[in-house]
C-alpha positions in Angstrom: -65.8 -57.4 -18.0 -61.9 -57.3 -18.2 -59.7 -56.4 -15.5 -59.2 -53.1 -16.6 -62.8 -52.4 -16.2 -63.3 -54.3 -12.8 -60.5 -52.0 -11.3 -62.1 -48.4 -12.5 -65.7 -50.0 -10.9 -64.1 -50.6 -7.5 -61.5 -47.1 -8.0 -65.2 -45.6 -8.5 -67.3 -47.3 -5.4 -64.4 -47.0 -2.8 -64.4 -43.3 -4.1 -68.2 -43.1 -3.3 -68.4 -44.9 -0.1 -65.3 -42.3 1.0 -67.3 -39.5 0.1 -70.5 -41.1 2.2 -68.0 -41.7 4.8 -66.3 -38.5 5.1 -68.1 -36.6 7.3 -68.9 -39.2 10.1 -65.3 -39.3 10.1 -65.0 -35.9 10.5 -67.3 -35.7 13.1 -65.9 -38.5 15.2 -62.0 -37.0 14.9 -63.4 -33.3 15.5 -62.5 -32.4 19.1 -65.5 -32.3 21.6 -67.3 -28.8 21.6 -68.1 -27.1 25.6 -72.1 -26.5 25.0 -72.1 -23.4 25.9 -70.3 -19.7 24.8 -70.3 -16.1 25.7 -72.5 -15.2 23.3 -75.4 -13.2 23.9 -77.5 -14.4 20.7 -78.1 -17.4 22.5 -80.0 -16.1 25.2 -84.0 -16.1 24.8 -86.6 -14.4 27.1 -87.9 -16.2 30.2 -87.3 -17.3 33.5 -84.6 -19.4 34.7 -83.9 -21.1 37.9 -80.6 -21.2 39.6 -79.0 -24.8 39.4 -77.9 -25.3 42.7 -75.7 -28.1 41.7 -73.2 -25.5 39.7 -73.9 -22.1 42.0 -71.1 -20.8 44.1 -71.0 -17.9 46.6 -67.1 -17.7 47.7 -65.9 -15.2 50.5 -63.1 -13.9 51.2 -61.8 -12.1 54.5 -58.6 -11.2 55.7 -57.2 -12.8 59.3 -55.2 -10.4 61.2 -53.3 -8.7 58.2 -51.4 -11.4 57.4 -53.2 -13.4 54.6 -56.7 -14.0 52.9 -58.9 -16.5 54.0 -62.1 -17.8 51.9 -65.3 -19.7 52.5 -68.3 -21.0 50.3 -71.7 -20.8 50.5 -73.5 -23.5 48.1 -76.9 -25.0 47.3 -78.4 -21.2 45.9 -81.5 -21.2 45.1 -83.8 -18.3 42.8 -84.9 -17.0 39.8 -84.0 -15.3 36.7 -86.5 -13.5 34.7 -84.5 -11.5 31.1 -85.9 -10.8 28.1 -82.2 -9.7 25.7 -84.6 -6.9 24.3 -85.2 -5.2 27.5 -82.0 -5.6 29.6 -82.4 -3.3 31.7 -85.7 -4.8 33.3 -84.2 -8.2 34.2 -84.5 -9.3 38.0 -82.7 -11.8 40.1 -83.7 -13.3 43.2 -81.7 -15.2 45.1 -81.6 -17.2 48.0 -78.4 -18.3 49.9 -78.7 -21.1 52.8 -76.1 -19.8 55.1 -76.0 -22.8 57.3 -74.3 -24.8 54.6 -71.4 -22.5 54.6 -68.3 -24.4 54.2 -64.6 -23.7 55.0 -61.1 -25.7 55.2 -61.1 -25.9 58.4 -63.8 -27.7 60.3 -63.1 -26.1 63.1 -63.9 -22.7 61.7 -66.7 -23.8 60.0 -68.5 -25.2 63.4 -66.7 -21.6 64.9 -69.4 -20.2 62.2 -72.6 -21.5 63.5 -71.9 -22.5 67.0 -74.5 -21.3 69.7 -73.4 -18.4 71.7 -71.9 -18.5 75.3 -74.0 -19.3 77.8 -77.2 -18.1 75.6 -75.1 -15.2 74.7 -75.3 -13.7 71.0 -73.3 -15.9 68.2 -69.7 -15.0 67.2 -71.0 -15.1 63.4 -74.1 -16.6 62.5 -75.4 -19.6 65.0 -76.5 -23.0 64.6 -79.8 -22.1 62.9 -79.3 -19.0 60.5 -82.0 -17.7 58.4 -81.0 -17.8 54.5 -79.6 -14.6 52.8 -81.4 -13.1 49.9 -80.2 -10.7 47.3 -83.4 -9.2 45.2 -82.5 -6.5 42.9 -84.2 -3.3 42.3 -82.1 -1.5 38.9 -79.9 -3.4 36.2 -77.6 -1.3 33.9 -76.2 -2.8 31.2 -72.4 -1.7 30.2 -72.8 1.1 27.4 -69.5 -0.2 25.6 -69.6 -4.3 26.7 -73.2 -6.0 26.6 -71.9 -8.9 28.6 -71.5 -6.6 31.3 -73.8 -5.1 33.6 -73.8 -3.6 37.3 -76.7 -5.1 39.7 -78.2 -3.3 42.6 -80.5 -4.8 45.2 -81.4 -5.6 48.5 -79.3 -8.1 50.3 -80.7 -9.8 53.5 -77.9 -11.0 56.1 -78.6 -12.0 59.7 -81.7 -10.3 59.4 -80.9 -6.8 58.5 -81.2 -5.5 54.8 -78.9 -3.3 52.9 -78.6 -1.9 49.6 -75.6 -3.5 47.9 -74.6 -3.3 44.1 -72.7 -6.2 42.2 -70.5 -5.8 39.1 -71.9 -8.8 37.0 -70.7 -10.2 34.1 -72.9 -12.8 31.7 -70.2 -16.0 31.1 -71.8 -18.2 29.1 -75.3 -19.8 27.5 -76.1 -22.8 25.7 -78.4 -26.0 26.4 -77.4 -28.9 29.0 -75.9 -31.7 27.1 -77.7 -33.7 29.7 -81.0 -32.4 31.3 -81.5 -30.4 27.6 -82.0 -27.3 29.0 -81.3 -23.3 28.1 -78.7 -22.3 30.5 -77.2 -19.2 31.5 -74.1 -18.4 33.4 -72.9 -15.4 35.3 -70.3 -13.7 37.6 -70.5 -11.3 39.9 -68.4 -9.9 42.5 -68.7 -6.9 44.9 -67.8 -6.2 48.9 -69.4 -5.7 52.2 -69.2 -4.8 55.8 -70.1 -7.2 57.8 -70.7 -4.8 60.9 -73.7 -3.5 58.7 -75.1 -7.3 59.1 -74.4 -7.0 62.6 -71.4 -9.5 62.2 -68.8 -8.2 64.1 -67.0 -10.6 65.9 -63.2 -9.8 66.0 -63.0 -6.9 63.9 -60.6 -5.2 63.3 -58.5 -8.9 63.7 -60.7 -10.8 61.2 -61.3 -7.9 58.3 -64.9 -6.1 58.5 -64.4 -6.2 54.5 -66.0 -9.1 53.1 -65.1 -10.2 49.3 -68.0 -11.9 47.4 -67.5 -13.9 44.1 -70.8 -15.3 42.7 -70.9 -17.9 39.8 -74.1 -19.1 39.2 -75.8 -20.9 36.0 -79.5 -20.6 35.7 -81.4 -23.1 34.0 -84.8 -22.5 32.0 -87.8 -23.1 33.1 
């Protein structure tokens, strides 16, 4: 075999092993890919719980007209049952441990669930709170935006239950890269007196208006 031939034969293998190479390469200079994306196609009938590792309930009042002031309520538990061909009978239940509301202030936050005066009723919501619980009677879906859909239900506060209606938006859905499950994620946000809960400790100081942002992913059973 004479040189000329011994260089096409290696010209000709380094061209092969390049093509075999090529898209391992490809894959390992890609950038990384989020798992999931607002795309409705992705979600499939079922029920879903909440993952109370990556659900947030933030609050928001306002402190004697000066400037907001927000809270958290974590560890949400609940279900999801949706089947994307029949929106419009999906229900949520959910269930929020008020005692592990948090603020930035520790101060406020023991202000929150501190015992009452001398046996006297709580400022807010005392040292043992029952959990709140939103379970929702009607879903419409958005005629002109899918992703979109307003919520109504029953919400259970210091033990007195009121209609209330969210404006919800679906965020996301894909599988965990770690745990391998379908999840979905959604936002919601709507408003509430607190004197309906029978909250109304410093009114009109602290606002009776309460904000409520809800992000909450729901994993598939």
């Amino acid at each position: 075999m004479n040189r000329n031939t011994l260089a096409a034969a290696a010209t000709l293998a380094l061209a092969v092993t390049a093509t075999a190479l090529a898209p391992a390469l490809t894959a390992q200079g890609a950038p990384p890919q989020v798992p999931g994306a607002q795309d409705p196609s992705r979600v499939t009938a079922g029920t879903y719980a909440a993952d109370p590792n990556h659900s947030l309930i933030g609050w928001e009042v306002n402190h004697f007209g000066f400037n907001d002031y927000y809270g958290l309520f974590g560890d949400v538990a609940g279900t999801l049952v949706i089947d994307p061909a029949n929106l419009l009978a999906a229900k949520v239940d959910v269930t929020i441990p008020v005692a592990n509301v948090t603020t930035a202030s520790k101060g406020l936050t023991d202000h929150l669930l501190r015992a009452g005066k001398d046996g006297g009723k709580p400022d807010f919501f005392g040292p043992a709170p029952a959990p709140a619980r939103f379970v929702s009677t009607a879903v419409t879906v958005d005629a002109k935006d899918a992703t979109k859909a307003t919520i109504t239900g029953d919400l259970t506060l210091n033990g007195v239950t009121k209609p209330v209606t969210f404006e919800a938006e679906f965020t996301g859905a894909g599988n965990n890269p770690f745990n391998k499950k379908a999840t979905i994620g959604f936002e919601a946000e709507t408003s509430i007196k607190r004197s309906d809960f029978g909250v109304n400790y410093a009114i009109p100081f602290v606002s009776d208006e309460v904000e409520l942002d809800i992000s909450v992913a729901f994993e598939k059973q």
